[in-house]
C-alpha positions in Angstrom: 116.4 94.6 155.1 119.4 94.4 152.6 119.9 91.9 150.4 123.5 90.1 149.1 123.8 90.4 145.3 125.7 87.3 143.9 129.3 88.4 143.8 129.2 88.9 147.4 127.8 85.4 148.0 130.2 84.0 146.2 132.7 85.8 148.4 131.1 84.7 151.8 131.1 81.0 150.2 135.1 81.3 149.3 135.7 82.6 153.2 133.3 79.8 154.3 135.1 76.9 152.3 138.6 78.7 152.7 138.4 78.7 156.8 138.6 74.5 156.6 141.8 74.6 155.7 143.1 76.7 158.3 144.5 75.3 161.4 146.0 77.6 163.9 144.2 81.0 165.3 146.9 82.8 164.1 146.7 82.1 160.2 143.2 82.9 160.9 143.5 86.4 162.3 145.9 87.0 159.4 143.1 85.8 156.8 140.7 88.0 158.2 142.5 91.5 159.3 144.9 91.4 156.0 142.6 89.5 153.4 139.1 89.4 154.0 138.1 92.2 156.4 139.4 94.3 153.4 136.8 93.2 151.1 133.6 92.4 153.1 134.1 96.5 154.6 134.8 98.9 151.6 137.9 100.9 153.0 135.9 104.1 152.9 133.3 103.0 155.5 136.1 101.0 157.7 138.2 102.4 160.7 140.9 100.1 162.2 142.6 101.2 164.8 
């Protein structure tokens, strides 16, 4: 079983707190396809298509 180290529960927390202050699904896609996605899946191991 992995294990988080601390920068990337700090991350999760920031995602966590950030997502009450959007409203509509579409600011949310955005978030998490341009901003988020990004960082939680190293580009190297991600494929978007």
């Amino acid at each position: 079983m992995g294990y988080l180290d601390e920068n990337e529960w700090i991350l999760l927390n920031e995602i966590a707190y950030n997502i009450s202050y959007i409203f509509t699904v579409e600011e949310m896609q955005d978030e998490i396809l341009n901003r988020w996605l990004p960082i939680l899946i190293p580009y190297d191991a991600a494929v978007l298509a």
